[in-house]
C-alpha positions as CSV (number, residue, x, y, z in Angstrom):
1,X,137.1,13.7,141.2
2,X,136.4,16.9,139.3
3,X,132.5,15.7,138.6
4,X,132.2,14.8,141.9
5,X,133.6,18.3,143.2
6,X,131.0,20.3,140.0
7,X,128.1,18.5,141.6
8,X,128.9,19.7,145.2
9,X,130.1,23.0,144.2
10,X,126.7,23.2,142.4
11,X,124.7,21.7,145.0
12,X,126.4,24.1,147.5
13,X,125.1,27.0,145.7
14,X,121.6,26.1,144.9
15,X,121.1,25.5,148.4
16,X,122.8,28.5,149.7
17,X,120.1,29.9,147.1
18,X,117.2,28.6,148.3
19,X,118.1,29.3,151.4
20,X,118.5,33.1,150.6
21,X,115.1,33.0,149.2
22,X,113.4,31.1,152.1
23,X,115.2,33.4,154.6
24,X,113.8,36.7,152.5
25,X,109.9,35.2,152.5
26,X,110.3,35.0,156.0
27,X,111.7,38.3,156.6
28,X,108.7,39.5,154.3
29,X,106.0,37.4,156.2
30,X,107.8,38.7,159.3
31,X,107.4,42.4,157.8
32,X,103.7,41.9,157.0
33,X,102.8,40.1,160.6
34,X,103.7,43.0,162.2
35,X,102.4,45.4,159.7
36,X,98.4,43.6,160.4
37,X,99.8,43.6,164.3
38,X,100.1,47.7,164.2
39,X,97.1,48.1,162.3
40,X,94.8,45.9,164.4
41,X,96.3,47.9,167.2
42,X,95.3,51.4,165.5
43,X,91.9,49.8,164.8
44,X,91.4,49.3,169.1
45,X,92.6,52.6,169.9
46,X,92.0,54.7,166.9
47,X,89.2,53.4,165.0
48,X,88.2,54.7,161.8
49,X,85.4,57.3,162.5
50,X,81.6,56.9,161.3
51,X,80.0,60.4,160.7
52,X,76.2,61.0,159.9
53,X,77.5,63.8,157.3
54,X,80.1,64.8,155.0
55,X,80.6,68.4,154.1
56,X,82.6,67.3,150.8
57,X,80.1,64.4,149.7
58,X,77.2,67.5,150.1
59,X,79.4,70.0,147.9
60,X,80.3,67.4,145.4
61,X,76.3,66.8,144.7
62,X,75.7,70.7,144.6
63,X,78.4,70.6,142.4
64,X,76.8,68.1,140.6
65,X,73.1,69.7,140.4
66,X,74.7,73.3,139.6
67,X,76.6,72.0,136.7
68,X,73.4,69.9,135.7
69,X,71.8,73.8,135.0
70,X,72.0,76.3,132.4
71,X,74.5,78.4,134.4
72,X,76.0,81.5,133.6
73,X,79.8,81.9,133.4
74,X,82.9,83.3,132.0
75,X,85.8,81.0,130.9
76,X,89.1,81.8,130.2
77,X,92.1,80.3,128.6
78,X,95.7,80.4,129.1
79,X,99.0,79.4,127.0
80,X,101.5,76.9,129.2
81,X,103.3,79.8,129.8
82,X,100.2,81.5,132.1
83,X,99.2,83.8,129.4
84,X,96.0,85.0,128.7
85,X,94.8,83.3,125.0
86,X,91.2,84.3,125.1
87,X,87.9,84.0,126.8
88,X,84.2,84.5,126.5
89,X,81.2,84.7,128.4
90,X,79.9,81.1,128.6
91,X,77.6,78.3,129.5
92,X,78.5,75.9,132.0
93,X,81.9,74.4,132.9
94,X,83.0,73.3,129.9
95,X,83.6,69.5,129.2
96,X,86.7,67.8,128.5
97,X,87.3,67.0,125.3
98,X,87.0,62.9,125.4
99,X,84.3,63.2,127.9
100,X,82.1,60.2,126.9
101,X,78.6,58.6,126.3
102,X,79.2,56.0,126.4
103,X,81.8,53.2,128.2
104,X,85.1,53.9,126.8
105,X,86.2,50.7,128.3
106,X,84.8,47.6,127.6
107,X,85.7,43.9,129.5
108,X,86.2,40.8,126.8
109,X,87.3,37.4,126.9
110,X,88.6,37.3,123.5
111,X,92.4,37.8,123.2
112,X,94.4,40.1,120.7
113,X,94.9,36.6,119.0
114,X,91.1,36.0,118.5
115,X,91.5,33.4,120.4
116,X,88.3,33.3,122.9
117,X,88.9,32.2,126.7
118,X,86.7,31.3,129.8
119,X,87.6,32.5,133.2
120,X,86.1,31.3,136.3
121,X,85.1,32.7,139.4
122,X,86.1,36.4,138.6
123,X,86.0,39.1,135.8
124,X,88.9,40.2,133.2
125,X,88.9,44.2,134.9
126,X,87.4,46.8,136.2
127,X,85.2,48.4,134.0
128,X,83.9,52.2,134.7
129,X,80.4,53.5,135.4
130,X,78.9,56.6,134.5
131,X,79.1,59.8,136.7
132,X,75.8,60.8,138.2
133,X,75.4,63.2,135.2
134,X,75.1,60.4,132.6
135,X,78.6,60.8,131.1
136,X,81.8,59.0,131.4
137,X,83.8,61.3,132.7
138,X,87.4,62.0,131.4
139,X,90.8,61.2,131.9
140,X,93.1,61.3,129.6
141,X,93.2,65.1,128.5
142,X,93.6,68.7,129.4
143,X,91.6,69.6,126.1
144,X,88.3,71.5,127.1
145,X,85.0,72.2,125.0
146,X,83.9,75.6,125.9
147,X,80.6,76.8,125.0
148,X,80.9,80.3,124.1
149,X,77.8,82.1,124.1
150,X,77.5,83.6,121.0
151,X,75.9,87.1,119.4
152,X,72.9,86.0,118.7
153,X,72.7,84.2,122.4
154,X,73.5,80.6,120.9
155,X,76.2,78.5,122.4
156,X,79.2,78.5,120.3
157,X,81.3,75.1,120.9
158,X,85.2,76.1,121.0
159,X,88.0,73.8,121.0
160,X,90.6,74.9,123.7
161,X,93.9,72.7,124.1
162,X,94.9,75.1,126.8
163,X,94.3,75.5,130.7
164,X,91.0,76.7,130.8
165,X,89.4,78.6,134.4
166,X,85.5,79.2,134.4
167,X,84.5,81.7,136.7
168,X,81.1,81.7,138.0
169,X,80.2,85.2,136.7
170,X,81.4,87.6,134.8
171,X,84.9,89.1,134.6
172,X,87.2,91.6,133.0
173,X,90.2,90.6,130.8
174,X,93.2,93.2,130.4
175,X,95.0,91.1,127.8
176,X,98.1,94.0,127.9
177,X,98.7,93.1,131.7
178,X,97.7,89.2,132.0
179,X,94.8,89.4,134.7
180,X,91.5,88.4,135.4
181,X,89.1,90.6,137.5
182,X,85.8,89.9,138.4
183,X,83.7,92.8,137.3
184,X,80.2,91.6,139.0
185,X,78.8,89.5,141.2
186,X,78.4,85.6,140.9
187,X,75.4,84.0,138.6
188,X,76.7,80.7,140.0
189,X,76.1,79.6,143.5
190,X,76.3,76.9,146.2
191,X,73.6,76.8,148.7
192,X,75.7,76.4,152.3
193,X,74.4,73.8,154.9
């Protein structure tokens, strides 16, 4: 009698169990149906629009071709706590310090094991591509390479594990009072269209 009572008891709850679970996929399918239903509807009334131009897409390729020069610029570094660690006038925008040649990532079918394995029909991951500048751009640290223009007119690479602001011509540092003034006009500009 007791066995007999175990199995039901047991039966009793994997079912109630399943059920549960079937009852929650259907609630999520339910969710999702009418999540497609309200986005089909915003795609009738409110499609996504389709413009000739993009203001941002033409300012990120200036931004591309002016930092592809030998620009003119002042850069400036600051401690966590906002204040003023040092500066110089400087070449470029400074590149972060992990920026890359090459791919830092790399796709493989060989496990940490060694052991080698064959997928079908589809790739391990996404692997990155190179910005239009050649580099591999980065992201994974604030550190900056600053390229100081030296005495003698040669660039001076500089190290700089702080926040780092280049300014697009030159500027006045009052290190006693913490602030950045622009003392002249830009060397660095963006055509407007």
């Amino acid at each position: 009698m007791r066995k007999t009572t175990l199995v039901v008891f047991c039966v009793t709850i994997v079912t109630v169990a399943l059920a549960g679970c079937e009852q929650k996929q259907t609630s999520e399918s339910r969710d999702a149906k009418r999540v497609m239903q309200q986005q089909d509807q915003y795609e009738k009334s409110q499609p996504v629009p389709v413009f000739d131009w993009s203001l941002e897409r033409h300012l990120v390729i200036e931004l591309y071709r002016t930092r592809n020069q030998k620009v003119a610029t002042h850069s400036v570094w600051r401690s966590d706590y906002g204040l003023v660690e040092g500066d110089c006038p400087s070449m470029g925008y400074g590149l972060p310090y992990d920026t890359s040649l090459t791919n830092p990532l790399v796709a493989t079918n060989i496990a940490q094991t060694g052991e080698q394995h064959t997928y079908q029909g589809g790739s391990l991951t996404s692997i990155e591509q190179a910005e239009p500048n050649g580099v591999f751009a980065s992201k994974n640290t604030s550190a900056t390479w600053v390229f100081c223009i030296g005495e003698s007119g040669s660039l001076e690479p500089v190290y700089v594990e702080s926040k780092v602001t280049v300014y697009p011509g030159p500027v006045k540092v009052d290190y006693d009072r913490n602030r950045v003034t622009r003392s002249g006009a830009a060397t660095v500009l963006i055509r407007k269209e």
